[in-house]
C-alpha positions in Angstrom: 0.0 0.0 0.0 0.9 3.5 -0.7 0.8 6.0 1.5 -0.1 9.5 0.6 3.2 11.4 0.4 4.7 9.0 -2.0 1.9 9.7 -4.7 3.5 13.4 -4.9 6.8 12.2 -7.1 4.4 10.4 -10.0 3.7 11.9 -13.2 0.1 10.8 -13.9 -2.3 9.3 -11.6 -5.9 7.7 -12.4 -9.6 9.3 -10.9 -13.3 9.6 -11.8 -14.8 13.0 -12.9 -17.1 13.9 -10.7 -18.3 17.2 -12.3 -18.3 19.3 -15.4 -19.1 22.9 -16.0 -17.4 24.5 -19.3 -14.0 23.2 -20.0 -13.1 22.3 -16.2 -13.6 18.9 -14.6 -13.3 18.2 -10.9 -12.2 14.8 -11.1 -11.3 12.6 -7.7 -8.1 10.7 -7.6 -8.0 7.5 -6.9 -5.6 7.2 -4.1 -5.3 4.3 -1.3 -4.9 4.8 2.2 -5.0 8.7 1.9 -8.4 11.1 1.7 -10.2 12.0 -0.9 -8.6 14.6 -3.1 -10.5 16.4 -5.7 -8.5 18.3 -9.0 -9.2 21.0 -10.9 -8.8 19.7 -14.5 -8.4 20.8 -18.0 -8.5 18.7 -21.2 -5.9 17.8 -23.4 -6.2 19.3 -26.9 -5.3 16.1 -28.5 -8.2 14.4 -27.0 -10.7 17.9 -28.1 -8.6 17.2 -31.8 -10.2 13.9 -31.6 -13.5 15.0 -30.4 -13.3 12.7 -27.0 -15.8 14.7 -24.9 -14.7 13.7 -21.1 -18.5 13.4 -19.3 -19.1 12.8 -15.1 -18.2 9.4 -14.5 -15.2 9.0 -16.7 -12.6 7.0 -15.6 -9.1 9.2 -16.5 -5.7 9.7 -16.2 -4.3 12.8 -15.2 -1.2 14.5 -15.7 0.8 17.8 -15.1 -0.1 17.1 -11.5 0.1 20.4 -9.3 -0.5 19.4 -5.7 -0.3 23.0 -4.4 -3.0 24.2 -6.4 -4.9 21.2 -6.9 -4.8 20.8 -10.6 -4.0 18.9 -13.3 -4.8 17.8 -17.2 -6.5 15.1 -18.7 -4.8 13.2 -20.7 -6.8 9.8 -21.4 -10.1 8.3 -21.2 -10.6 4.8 -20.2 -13.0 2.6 -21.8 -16.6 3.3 -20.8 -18.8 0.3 -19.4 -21.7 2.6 -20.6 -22.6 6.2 -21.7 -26.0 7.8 -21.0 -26.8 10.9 -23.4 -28.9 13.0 -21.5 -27.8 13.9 -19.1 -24.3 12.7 -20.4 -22.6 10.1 -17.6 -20.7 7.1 -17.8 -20.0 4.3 -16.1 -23.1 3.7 -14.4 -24.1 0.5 -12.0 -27.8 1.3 -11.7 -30.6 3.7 -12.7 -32.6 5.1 -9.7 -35.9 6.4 -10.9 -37.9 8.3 -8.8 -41.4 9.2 -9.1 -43.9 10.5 -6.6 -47.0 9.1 -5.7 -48.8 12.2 -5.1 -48.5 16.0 -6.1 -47.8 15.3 -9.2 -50.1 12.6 -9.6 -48.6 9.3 -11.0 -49.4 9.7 -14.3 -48.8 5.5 -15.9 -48.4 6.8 -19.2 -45.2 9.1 -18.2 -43.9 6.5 -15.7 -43.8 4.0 -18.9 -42.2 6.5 -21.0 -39.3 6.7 -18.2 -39.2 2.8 -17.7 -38.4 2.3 -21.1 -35.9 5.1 -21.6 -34.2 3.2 -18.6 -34.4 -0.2 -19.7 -33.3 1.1 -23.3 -29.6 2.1 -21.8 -29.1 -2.1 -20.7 -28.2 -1.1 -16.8 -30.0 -2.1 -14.1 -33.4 -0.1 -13.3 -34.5 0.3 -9.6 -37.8 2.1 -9.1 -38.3 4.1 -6.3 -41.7 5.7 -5.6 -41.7 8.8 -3.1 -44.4 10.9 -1.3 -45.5 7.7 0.4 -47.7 9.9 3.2 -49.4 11.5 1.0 -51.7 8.3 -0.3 -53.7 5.9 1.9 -52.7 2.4 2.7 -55.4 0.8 -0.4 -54.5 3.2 -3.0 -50.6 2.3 -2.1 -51.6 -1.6 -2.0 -53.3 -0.8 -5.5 -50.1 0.8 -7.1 -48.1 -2.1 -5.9 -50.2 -5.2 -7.5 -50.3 -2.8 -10.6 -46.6 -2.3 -11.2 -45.9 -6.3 -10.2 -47.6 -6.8 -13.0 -45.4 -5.0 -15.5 -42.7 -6.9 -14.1 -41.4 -4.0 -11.4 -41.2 -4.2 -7.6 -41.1 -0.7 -6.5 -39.3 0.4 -3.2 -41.6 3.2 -1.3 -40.4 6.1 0.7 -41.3 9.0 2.2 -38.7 11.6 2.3 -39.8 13.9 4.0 -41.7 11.5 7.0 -39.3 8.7 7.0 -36.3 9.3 10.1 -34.5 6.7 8.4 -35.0 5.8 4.8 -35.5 1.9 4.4 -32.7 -0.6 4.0 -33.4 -1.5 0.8 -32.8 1.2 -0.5 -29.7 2.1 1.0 -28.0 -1.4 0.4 -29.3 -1.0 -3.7 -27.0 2.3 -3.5 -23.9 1.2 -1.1 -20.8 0.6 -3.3 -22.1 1.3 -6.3 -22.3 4.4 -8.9 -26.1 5.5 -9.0 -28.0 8.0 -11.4 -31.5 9.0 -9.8 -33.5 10.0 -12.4 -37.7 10.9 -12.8 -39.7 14.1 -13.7 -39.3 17.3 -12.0 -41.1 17.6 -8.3 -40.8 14.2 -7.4 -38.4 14.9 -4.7 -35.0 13.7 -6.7 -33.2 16.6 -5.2 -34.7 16.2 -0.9 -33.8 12.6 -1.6 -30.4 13.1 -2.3 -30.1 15.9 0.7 -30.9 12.6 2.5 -29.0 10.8 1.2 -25.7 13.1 1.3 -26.5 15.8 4.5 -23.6 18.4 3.0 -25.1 18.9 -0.1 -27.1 21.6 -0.5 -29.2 21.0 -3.3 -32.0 23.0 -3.9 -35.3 22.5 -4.2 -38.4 24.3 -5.8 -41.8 24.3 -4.9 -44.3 22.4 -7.5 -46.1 24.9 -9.8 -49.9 24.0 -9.3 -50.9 25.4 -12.1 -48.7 22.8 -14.5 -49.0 20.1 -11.6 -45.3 19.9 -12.3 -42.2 20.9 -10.8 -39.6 23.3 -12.2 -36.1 22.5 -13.1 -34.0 22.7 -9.8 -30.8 20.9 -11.0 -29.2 22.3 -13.7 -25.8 20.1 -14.3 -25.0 16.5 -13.6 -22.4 15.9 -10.4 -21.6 12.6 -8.5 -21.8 12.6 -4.8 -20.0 10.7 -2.1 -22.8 8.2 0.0 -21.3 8.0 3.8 -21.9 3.8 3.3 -19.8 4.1 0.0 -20.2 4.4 -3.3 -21.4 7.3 -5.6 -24.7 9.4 -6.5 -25.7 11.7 -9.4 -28.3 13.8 -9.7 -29.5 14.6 -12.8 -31.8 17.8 -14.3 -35.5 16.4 -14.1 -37.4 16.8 -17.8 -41.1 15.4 -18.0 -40.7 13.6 -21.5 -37.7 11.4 -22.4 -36.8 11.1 -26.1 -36.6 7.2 -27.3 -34.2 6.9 -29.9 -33.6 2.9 -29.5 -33.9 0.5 -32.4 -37.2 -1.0 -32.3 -35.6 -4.8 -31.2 -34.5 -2.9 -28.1 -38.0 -1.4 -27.7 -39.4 -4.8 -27.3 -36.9 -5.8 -24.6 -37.9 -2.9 -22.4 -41.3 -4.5 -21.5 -41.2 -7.2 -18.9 -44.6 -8.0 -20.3 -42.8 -8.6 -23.5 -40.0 -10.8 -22.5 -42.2 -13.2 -20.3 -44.7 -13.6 -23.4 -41.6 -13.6 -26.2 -40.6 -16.6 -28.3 -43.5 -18.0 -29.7 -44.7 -15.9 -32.3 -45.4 -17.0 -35.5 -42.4 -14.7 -37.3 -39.4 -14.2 -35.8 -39.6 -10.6 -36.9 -42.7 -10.4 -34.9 -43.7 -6.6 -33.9 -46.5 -7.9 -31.9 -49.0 -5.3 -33.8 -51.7 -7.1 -36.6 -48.9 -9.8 -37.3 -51.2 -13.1 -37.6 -49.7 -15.9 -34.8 -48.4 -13.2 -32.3 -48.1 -14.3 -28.8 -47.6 -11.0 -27.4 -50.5 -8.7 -28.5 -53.2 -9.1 -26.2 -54.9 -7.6 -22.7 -52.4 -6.4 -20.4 -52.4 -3.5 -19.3 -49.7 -1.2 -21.2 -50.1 -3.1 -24.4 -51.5 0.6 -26.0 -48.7 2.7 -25.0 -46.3 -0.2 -26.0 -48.2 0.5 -29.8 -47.8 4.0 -29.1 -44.1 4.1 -28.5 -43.3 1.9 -31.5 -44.9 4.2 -33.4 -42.3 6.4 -32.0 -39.3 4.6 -32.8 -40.3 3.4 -36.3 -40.6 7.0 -37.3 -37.5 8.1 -35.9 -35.6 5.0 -37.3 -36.8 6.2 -41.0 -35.5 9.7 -40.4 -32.2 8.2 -39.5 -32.2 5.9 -42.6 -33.1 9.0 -44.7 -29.6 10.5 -43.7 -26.6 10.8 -45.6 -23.8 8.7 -44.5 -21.5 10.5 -41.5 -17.8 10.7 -42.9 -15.1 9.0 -40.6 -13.6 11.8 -38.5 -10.7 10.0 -37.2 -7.8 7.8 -38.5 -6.5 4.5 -36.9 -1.9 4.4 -36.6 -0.2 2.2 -35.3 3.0 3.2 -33.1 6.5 2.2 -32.5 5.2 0.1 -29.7 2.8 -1.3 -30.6 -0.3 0.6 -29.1 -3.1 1.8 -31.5 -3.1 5.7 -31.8 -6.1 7.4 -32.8 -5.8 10.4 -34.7 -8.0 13.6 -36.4 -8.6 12.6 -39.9 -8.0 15.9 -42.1 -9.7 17.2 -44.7 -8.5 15.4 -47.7 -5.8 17.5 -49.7 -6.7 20.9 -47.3 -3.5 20.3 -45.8 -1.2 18.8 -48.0 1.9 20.3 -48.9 2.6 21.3 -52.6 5.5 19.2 -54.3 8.2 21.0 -55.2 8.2 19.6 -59.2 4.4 21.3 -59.2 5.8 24.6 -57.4 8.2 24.8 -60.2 5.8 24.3 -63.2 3.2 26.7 -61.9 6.2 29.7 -62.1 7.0 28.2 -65.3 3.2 28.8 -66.4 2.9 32.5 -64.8 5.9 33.1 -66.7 4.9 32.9 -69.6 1.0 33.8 -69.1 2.7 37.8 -68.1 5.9 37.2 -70.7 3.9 39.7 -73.0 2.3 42.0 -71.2 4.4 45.5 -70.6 2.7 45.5 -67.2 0.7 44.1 -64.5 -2.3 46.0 -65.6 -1.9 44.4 -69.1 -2.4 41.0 -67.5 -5.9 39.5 -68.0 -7.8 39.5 -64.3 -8.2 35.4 -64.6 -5.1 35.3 -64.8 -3.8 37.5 -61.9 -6.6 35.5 -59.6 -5.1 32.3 -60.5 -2.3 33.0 -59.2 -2.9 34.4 -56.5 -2.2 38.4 -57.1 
């Protein structure tokens, strides 16, 4: 084991971003047997040359290490696990989604929308319903037998009644790098003032007149959990974009997967396909229909699109390790030859050879060469 003095003679040390806000990045080092220490980071212009975008939750290697001042440069990415795109974070364990049971009203249709966005990203999904107080035992009994049967077994708290928030939930988030998620006025922000006591995150009233909350977080950071392991809060939007290929729509229903594998076609879209297994009554079958709807139309307007050039280039180095590299323009940068340098003052010469001065010359002429 290290101790925390020697890590001052090395040149480069790993860490996790834990922030992002212009071009600076807080990013943690990853040091044993010493605290915490958080860095002030730039970004190498290779990697911006490249267009590597460094996102919370990269795992990267910093150099130009200035303990004094706390700061440092990026100078590598690792490989991601996983990349969400809104908000941008990597390297996620699990997907907390939080809605309320009350004020806003639960609204199925929404909480679907959000399910599938989840499932869509492959990591786990937890659900977590808050405002627990504010509904009667029989109406929360009623919620839970309704979400058992789309294949979810929500955890219920109350954030602002509960003295201690239940076990469950804190061993789901012990250890592991979270993202709580949901609509705005849910209580994503209280719950992680809970969950972290220093952080002062704030929080809005909900606007009854929308019966939705406003936008109290405006950037993505991870937090430290006392019990270990890492939590981000993310901005809370009302309607999620699906953007998944239409085989990964089907995936994100449990419904789906537990009635899968015997339809007639494999190519089954479980809408008017004769010898579907799928299409039938339960319960979210309609907004299933309504959100393939969705994604065929957005998978045409991607097929519609012109091809996206390569932007980088693929070398090979002296050692061995595979470089990547910004792909020019093609010829922008090329340097001219000296054999072509030589014929095009051989041509000038004698374009102006009879001409008694420059205003003589013929103005396609002069342009061509550059006067």
């Amino acid at each position: 084991m290290r101790g925390a003095t020697e890590y001052l003679t090395l040149s480069s040390i790993e860490g996790t971003v834990v922030a992002c806000q212009a071009n600076y990045y807080q990013v943690k080092l990853s040091l044993e047997d010493a605290e915490p220490h958080y860095f002030l980071c730039t970004r190498r212009a290779r990697l911006k040359k490249l267009g590597q975008q460094v996102v919370v939750g990269d795992r990267v290697l910093v150099e130009e290490i200035d303990w004094q001042d706390k700061r440092g440069a990026i100078a590598t990415i690792q490989t991601r696990t996983n990349l969400l795109d809104r908000p941008p974070i990597s390297n996620v364990d699990q997907i907390l989604l939080v809605f309320a049971l009350a004020e806003p009203a639960l609204d199925p249709a929404q909480l679907s929308r959000f399910l599938v966005k989840a499932e869509s990203t492959g990591i786990p999904v937890t659900l977590c319903l808050n405002k627990r107080d504010l509904l009667c035992q029989e109406s929360i009994d009623h919620w839970q037998t309704r979400l058992s049967d789309w294949g979810y077994e929500p955890l219920l708290v109350s954030v602002r009644e509960d003295k201690e928030l239940p076990v469950a939930l804190m061993e789901t988030l012990k250890h592991r790098v979270s993202v709580v998620a949901g609509p705005s006025g849910v209580g994503k922000s209280s719950l992680l003032n809970r969950l972290v006591p220093d952080v002062d995150a704030r929080t809005n009233a909900v606007s009854g007149k929308l019966g939705r909350g406003r936008h109290t977080t405006r950037h993505v950071e991870l937090f430290d959990l006392p019990a270990g392991g890492l939590l981000a809060d993310t901005p809370g939007f009302n309607q999620p974009d699906l953007t998944c290929p239409v085989e990964t729509l089907m995936a994100c229903f449990p419904e789906i997967r537990q009635r899968a594998g015997h339809c007639q076609f494999n190519d089954c879209l479980h809408r008017d396909e004769p010898g579907c297994s799928v299409r039938g009554e339960w319960e979210r079958y309609d907004y299933y229909l309504s959100l393939l709807n969705e994604v065929l139309h957005h998978q045409q307007q991607l097929d519609d699109r012109p091809t996206a050039e390569v932007t980088e280039k693929v070398k090979m180095g002296s050692d061995g390790q595979v470089q990547h590299e910004p792909k020019l323009e093609a010829k922008k940068y090329r340097r001219t030859s000296r054999r072509r340098h030589h014929q095009d003052l051989q041509d000038m010469c004698y374009d102006v050879m009879g001409a008694k001065s420059i205003d003589d010359v013929d103005d396609a002429v002069l342009e061509e060469y550059g006067f």
